[in-house]
N, C-alpha and C positions, 0 to 999 in steps of 0.2 A: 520261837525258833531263833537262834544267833545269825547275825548275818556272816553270810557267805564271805569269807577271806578269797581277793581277786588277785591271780597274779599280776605283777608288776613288770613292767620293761621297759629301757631308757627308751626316750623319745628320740627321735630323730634331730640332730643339729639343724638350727635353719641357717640360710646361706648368712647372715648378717652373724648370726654368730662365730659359725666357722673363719667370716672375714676377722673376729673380732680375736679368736685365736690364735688364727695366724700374724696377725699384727702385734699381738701382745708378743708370740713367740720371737719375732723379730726384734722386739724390744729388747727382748731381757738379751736375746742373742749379742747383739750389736753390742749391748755393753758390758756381758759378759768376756767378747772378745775385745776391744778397748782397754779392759781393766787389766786382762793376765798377758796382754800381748805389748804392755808400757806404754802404749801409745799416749796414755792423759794417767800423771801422776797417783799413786794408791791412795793420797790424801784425798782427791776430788771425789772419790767413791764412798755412799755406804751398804751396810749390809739390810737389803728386806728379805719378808720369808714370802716364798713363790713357790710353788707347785710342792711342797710338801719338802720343800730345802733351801737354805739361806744363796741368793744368791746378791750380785752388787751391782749398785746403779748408783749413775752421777748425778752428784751434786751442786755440778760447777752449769749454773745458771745458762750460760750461752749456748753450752752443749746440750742442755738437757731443749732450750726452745727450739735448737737448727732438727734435733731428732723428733718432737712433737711435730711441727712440720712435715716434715718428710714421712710420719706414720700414720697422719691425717691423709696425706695424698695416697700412699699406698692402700689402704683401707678402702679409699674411693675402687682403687684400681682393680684391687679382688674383687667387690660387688659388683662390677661389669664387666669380671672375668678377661681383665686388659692386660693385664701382668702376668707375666713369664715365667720373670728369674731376677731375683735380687741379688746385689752383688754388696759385699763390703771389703775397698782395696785396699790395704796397708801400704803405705807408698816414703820413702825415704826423701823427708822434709828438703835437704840440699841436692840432692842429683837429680828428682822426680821418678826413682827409679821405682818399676810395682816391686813388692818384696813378697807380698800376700795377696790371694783373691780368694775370699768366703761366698762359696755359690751357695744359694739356696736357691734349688728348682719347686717351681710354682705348678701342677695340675688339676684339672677337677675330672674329677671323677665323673666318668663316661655315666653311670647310671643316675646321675642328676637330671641328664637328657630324655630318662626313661620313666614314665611314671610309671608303668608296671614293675618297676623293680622291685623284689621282693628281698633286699637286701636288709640282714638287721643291723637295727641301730648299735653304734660303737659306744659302749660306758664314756663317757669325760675321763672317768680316776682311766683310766687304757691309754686315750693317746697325750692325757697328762707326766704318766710314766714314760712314754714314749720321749716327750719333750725332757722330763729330769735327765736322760740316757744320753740324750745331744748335746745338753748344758755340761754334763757331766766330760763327756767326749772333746768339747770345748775346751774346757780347763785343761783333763790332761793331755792338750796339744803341747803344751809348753815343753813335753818328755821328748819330742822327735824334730819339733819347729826350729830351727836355727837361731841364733840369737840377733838382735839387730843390734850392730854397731856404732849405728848413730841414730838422731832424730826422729819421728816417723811421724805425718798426718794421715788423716784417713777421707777416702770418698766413698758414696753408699751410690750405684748406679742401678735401675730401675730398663729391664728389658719388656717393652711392653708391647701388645700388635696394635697393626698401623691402627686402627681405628681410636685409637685410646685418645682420651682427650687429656693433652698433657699443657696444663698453666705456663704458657710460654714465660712469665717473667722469674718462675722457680728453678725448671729443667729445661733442660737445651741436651741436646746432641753432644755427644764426646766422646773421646777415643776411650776405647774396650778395655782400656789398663791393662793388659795381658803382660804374662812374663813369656819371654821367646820359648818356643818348642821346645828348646836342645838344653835348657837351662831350668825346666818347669818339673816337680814330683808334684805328682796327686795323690792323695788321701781319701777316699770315700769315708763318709759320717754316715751315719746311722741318718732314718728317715720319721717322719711321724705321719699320721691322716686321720683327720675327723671324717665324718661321712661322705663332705663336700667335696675336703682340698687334702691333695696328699705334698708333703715339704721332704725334697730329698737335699740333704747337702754334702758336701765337700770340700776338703782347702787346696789349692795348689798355692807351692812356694817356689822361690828361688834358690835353686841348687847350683851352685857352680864348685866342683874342684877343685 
């Protein structure tokens, strides 16, 4: 007798992995925006293939360890469910004015809390797609985003709850970068979620008349 053909269905993310996606997706984020936003020359950039499309990451040695850094600690901060909201400010190198603020909002999904959930597993290639839709979204920012004038450096600020344990000699406390009320458009981005964590973002800029 031939054996029995079983159906198949994706497994379930574990939480180490879902952190592992969402860190990665911050990756390619950050320096997708970096790269289309001028803030670090098109030379320092080159192109890898990621999620089933070419996208560009830096080159230039110092950038790429301050970001390995900073996603080693984040990594930490979703497996203990510390982190909120990530922020990446585009900030105007001579005045220190914010010009950009890239939210990415941080969730877990209330049914992690439930063992009885009888929720089905999400495919990878699904919220894979999801993530090409953001990156893609990213890029054509440069269609409505205002141009920058001059200079720009960038700060990546990390909202986490009190209890988080944050390496006093890395992160310290600092002002929210925010661009005034009367002066700020927002853009809502497209959202992604693995089983775990759902990543909602959005830009606000500096609009002034």
């Amino acid at each position: 007798m031939p054996p029995t053909k079983q159906a198949r269905t994706p497994q379930s993310i574990s939480l180490k992995g879902s952190c592992d996606v969402v860190t990665e997706f911050f990756k390619y984020s950050v320096n997708t925006i970096l790269f289309h936003r001028g803030v670090y020359p098109s030379d320092d950039f080159h192109m890898v293939k990621k999620y089933g499309q070419t996208v560009l990451v830096t080159q230039d040695l110092a950038l790429e360890n301050y970001l390995d850094r900073i996603l080693k600690q984040v990594n930490k901060w979703l497996l203990t469910g510390s982190v909120t909201q990530l922020v990446v400010a585009i900030i105007a190198r001579d005045t220190r004015i914010t010009l950009e603020r890239w939210v990415f909002n941080v969730t877990v999904h209330e049914s992690q809390s439930n063992e009885n959930s009888q929720t089905k597993p999400k495919p990878e290639a699904e919220f894979q797609s999801e993530i090409r839709r953001i990156l893609k979204q990213i890029v054509s920012s440069e269609t409505f985003l205002p141009n920058f004038e001059d200079p720009t450096v960038f700060n990546i600020l990390a909202y986490t709850k009190d209890s988080a344990d944050v390496p006093a000699e890395e992160w310290v406390d600092t002002d929210p970068l925010a661009i005034e009320a009367g002066k700020s458009q927002q853009v809502k981005l497209r959202s992604f979620s693995t089983d775990v964590h759902r990543i909602e973002a959005m830009v606000a800029y500096r609009y002034e008349e």
